[in-house]
C-alpha positions as CSV (number, residue, x, y, z in Angstrom):
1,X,-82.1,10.6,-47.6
2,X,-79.1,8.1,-48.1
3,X,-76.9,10.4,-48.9
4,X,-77.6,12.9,-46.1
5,X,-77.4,10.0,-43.9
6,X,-74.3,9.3,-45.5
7,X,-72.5,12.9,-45.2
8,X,-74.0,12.6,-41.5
9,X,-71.8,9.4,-40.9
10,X,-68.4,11.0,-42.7
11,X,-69.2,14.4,-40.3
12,X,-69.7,12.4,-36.8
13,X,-66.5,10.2,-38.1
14,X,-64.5,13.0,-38.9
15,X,-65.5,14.8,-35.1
16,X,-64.8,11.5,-33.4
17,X,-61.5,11.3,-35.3
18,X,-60.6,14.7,-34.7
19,X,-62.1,14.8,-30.7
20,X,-60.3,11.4,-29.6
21,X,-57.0,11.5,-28.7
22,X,-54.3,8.9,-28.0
23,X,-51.2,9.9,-26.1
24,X,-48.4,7.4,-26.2
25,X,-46.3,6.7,-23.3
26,X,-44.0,9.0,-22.4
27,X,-44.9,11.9,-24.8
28,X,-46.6,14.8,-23.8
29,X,-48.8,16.9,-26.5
30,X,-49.9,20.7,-26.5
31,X,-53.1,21.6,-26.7
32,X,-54.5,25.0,-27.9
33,X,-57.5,26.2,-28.4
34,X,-58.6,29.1,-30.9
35,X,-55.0,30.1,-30.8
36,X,-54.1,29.9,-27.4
37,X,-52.7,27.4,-25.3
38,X,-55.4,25.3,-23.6
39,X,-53.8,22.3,-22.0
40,X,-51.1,19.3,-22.3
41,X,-52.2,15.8,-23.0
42,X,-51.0,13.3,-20.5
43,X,-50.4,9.8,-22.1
44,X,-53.5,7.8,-22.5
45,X,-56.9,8.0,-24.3
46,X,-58.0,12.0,-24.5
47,X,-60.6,13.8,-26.0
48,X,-60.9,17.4,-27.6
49,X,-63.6,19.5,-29.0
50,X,-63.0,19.2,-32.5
51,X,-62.2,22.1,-34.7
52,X,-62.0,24.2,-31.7
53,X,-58.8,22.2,-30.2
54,X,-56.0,21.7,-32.0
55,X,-52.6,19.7,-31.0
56,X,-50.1,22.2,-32.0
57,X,-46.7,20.4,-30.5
58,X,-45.9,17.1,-29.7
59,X,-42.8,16.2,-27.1
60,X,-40.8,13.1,-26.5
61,X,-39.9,12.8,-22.8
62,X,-37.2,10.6,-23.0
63,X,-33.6,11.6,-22.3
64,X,-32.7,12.9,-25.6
65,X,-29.2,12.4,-26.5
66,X,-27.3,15.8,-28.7
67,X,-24.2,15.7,-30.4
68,X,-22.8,19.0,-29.7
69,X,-20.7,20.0,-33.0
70,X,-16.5,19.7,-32.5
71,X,-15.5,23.8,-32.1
72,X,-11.7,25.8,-31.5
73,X,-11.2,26.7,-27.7
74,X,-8.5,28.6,-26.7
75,X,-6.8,27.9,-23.3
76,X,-5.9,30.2,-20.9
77,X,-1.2,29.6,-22.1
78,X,-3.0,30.7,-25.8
79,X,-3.3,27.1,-27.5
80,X,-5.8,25.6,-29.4
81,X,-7.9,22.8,-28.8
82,X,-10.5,21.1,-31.2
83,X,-13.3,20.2,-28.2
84,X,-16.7,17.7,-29.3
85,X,-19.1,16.4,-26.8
86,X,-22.2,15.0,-26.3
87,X,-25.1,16.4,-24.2
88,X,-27.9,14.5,-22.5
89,X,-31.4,16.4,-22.1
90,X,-34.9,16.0,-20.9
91,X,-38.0,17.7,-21.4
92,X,-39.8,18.6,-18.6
93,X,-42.3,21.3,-19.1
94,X,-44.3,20.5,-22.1
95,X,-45.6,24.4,-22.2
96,X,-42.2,26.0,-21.6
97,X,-40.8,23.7,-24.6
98,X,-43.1,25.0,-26.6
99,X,-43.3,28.5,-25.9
100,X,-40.2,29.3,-24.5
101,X,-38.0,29.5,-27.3
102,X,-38.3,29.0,-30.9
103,X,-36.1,25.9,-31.4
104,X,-34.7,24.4,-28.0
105,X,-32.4,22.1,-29.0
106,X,-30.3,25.0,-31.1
107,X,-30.6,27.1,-28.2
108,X,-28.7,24.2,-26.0
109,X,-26.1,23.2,-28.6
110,X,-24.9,26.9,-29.1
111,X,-25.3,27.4,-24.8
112,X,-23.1,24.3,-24.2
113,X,-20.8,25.4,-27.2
114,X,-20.2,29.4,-26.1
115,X,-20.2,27.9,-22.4
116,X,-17.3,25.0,-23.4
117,X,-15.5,28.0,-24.7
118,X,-15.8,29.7,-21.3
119,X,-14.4,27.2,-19.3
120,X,-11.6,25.8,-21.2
121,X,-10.5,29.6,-21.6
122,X,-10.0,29.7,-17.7
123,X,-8.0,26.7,-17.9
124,X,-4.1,26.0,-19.0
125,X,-3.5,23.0,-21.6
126,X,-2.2,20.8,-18.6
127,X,-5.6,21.5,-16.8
128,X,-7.8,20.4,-19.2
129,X,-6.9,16.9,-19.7
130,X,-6.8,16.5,-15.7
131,X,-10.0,18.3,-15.4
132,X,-12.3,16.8,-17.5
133,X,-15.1,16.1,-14.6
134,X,-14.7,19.7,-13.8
135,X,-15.4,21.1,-17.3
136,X,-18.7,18.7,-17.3
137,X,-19.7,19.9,-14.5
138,X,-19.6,23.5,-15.2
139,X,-20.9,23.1,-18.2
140,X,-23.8,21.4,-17.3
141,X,-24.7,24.2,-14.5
142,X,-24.9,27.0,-16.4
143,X,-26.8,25.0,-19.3
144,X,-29.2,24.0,-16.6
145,X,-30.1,27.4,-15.2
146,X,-30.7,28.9,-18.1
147,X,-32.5,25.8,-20.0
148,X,-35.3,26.2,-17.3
149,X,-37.1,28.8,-19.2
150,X,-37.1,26.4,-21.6
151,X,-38.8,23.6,-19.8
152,X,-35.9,21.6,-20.4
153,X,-33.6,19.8,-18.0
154,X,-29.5,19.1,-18.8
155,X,-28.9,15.9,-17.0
156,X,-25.3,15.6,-18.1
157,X,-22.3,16.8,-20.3
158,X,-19.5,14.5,-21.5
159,X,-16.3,15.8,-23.3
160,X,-15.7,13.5,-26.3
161,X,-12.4,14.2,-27.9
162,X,-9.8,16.8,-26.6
163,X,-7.6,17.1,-29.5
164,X,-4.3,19.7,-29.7
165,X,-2.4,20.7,-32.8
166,X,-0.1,18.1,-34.1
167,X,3.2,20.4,-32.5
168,X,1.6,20.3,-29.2
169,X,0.7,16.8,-29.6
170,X,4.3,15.5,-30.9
171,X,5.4,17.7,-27.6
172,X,3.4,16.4,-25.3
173,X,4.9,12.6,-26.5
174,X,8.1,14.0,-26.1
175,X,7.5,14.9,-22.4
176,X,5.6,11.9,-21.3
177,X,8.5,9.9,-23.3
178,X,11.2,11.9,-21.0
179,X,9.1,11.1,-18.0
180,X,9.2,7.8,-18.1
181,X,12.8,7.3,-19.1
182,X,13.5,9.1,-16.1
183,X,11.1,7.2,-13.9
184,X,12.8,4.3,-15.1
185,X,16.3,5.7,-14.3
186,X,15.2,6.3,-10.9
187,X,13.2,2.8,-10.6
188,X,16.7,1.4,-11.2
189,X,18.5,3.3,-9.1
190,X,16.6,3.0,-6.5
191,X,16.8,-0.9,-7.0
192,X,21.1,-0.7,-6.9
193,X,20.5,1.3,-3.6
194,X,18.2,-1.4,-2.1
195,X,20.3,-4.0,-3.4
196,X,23.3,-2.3,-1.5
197,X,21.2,-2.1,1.2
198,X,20.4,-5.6,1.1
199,X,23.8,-6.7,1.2
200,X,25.3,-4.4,3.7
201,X,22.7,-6.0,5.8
202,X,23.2,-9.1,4.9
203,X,26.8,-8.4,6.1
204,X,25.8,-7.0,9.2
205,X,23.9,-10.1,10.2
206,X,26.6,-12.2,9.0
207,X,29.1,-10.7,11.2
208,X,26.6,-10.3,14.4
209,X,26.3,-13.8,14.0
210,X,29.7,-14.9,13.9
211,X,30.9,-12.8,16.7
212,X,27.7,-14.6,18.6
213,X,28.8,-17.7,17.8
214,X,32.5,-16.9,18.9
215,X,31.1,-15.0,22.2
216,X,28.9,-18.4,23.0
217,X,32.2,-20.6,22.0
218,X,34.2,-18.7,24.4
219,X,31.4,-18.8,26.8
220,X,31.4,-22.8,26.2
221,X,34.8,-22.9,26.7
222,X,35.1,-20.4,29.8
223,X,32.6,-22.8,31.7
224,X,34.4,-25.7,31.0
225,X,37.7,-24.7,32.2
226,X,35.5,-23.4,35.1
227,X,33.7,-27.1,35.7
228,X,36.9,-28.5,34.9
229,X,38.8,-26.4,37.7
230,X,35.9,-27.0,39.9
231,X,35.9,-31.0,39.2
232,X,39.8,-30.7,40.1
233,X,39.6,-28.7,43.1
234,X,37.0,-30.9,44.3
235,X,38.9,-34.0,43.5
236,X,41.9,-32.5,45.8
237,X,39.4,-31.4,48.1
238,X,38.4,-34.8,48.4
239,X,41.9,-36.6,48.3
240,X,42.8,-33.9,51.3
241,X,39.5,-34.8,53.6
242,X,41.0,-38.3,53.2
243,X,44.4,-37.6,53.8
244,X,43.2,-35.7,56.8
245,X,41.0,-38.9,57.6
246,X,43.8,-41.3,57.5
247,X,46.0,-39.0,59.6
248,X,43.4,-39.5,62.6
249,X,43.5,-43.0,62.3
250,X,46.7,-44.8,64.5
251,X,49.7,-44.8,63.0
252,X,48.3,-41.8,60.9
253,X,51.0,-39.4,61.8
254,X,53.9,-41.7,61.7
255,X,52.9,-42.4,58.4
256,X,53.1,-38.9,57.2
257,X,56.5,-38.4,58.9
258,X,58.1,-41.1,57.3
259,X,56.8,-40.1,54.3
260,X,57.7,-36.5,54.5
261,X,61.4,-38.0,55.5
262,X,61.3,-39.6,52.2
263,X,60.7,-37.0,49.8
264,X,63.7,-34.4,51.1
265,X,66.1,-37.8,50.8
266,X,64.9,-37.5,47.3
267,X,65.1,-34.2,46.7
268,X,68.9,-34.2,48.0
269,X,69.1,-37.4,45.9
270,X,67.7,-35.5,42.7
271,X,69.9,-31.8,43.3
272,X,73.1,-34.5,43.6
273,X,72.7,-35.6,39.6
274,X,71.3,-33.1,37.8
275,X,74.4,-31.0,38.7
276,X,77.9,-31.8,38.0
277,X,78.6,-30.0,41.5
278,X,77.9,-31.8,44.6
279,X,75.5,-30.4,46.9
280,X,76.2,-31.1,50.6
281,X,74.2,-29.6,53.3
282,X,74.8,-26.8,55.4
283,X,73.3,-28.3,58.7
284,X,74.3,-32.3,58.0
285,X,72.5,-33.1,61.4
286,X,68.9,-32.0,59.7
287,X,69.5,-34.8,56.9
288,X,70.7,-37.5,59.7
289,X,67.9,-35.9,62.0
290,X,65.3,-36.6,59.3
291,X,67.1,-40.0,57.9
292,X,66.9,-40.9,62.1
293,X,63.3,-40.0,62.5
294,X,62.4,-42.0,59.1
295,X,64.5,-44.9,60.4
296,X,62.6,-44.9,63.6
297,X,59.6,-44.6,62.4
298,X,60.0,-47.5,60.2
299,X,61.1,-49.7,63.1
300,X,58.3,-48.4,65.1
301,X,55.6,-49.3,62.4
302,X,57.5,-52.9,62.2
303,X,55.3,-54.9,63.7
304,X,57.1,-57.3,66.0
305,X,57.9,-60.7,65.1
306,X,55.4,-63.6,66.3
307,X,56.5,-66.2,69.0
């Protein structure tokens, strides 16, 4: 009895080790059942019918990172390229992953390698360097379409390493080596012409300056002459109001006559040495006329003497 008690414990363990399942996070595990597939296990505790269900694959869910091997591409100007990347997957459909193809992740590399191929051959040498986004892209679509009967989903291509032949390469130096000696030619050039820009402005401000400051000299000086004509006409203005004041006053008149009298003796006075020829009058009885008047007006503006 002991030891059919016994086998009775090893049978019920090994049903309850072979019906209990534990999924781990993340993972999802294929079920079949007498041969065909019965269900996926969801992470978590499961249990099966032992000896009837079997777990016959087991998938991580977790973006899978795939080296994709380096391969030859030939562009579309007939030159080689040694191409790698790296491809990032995820499995999404437990069932399709398992019976969808024999081994998925050999069906991707050679997809993404045949499809690399593909693109770089519609591309020149130039283009691929500039267009690595582009080749990710397309690469990734038509992995994508085609890894859905797969249950698999491409989330993303990178291009690792774009490498030429060494000719190409040493070429290529030589090219980006004459473009920037000539950059550099022109970066100076342009700097002389700015310079002689600089300067032939400088010049021009220089000069509009100085003429400005000669314009507003000239100015300064025009309106001074102007105030000092002004001042001087309004001096004489002033002296000829008084004049004209001192004529109205009595003996005003007189006063000018004798003085008027006074300055043609002079004159004749003045024509008489300053030529070795004597100057005599053609009318004498204008100069006695005058020298009479002045006389008379000097005796009339005598005052008499006092008692």
């Amino acid at each position: 009895m002991e030891i059919v008690a016994l086998v009775i414990v090893v049978i019920a363990a090994i049903f309850i080790v072979r019906s209990i399942k534990v999924v781990p996070q993340q993972n999802a595990w294929v079920v079949e059942r007498l041969g065909r597939y019965h269900g996926t296990l969801t992470p978590g505790l499961n249990i099966l019918v032992p000896f009837v269900d079997s777990v016959a694959y087991k998938h991580s869910l977790k973006e899978i990172p795939l080296d994709v091997p380096s391969q030859i591409c030939i562009t579309k100007d007939n030159t080689q390229l040694t191409v790698d990347g790296i491809l990032y997957f995820q499995v999404t459909d437990a069932m399709r992953a398992s019976y969808g193809s024999s081994n998925y992740i050999v069906a991707i590399t050679q997809l993404a390698q045949t499809t690399l191929r593909s693109v770089i051959g519609k591309m020149e040498l130039d283009k691929t360097f500039e267009e690595r986004t582009a080749i990710n892209t397309a690469v990734v679509e038509a992995l994508d379409e085609a890894a859905l009967n797969w249950g698999v989903k491409v989330l993303r291509y990178e291009i690792k390493d774009l490498t030429p032949p060494a000719a190409i390469l040493h070429a290529m130096q030589a090219q980006i080596t004459a473009e920037r000696e000539k950059r550099a030619l022109i970066a100076a050039s342009e700097g002389k012409r700015q310079e002689q820009i600089n300067l032939a402005e400088g010049q021009r401000q220089a000069f509009i300056a100085k003429s400005e400051g000669e314009k507003q000299a000239e100015i300064n000086l025009a309106q001074g002459q102007a105030a000092a004509i002004v001042a001087v006409a309004e001096a004489t203005a002033s002296a000829i109001r008084q004049v004209a004041a001192a004529i109205r006053e009595p003996g005003g008149e007189q006063a000018v006559q004798l003085k008027v009298a006074e300055k043609a003796v002079e004159a004749y006075a003045q024509l008489a040495q300053k030529n070795n020829t004597m100057i005599v009058p053609g009318n004498m009885t204008e100069v006695s006329a005058l020298i009479g008047t002045a006389m008379a007006l000097l005796k009339g503006a005598t005052p008499a003497p006092r008692p």
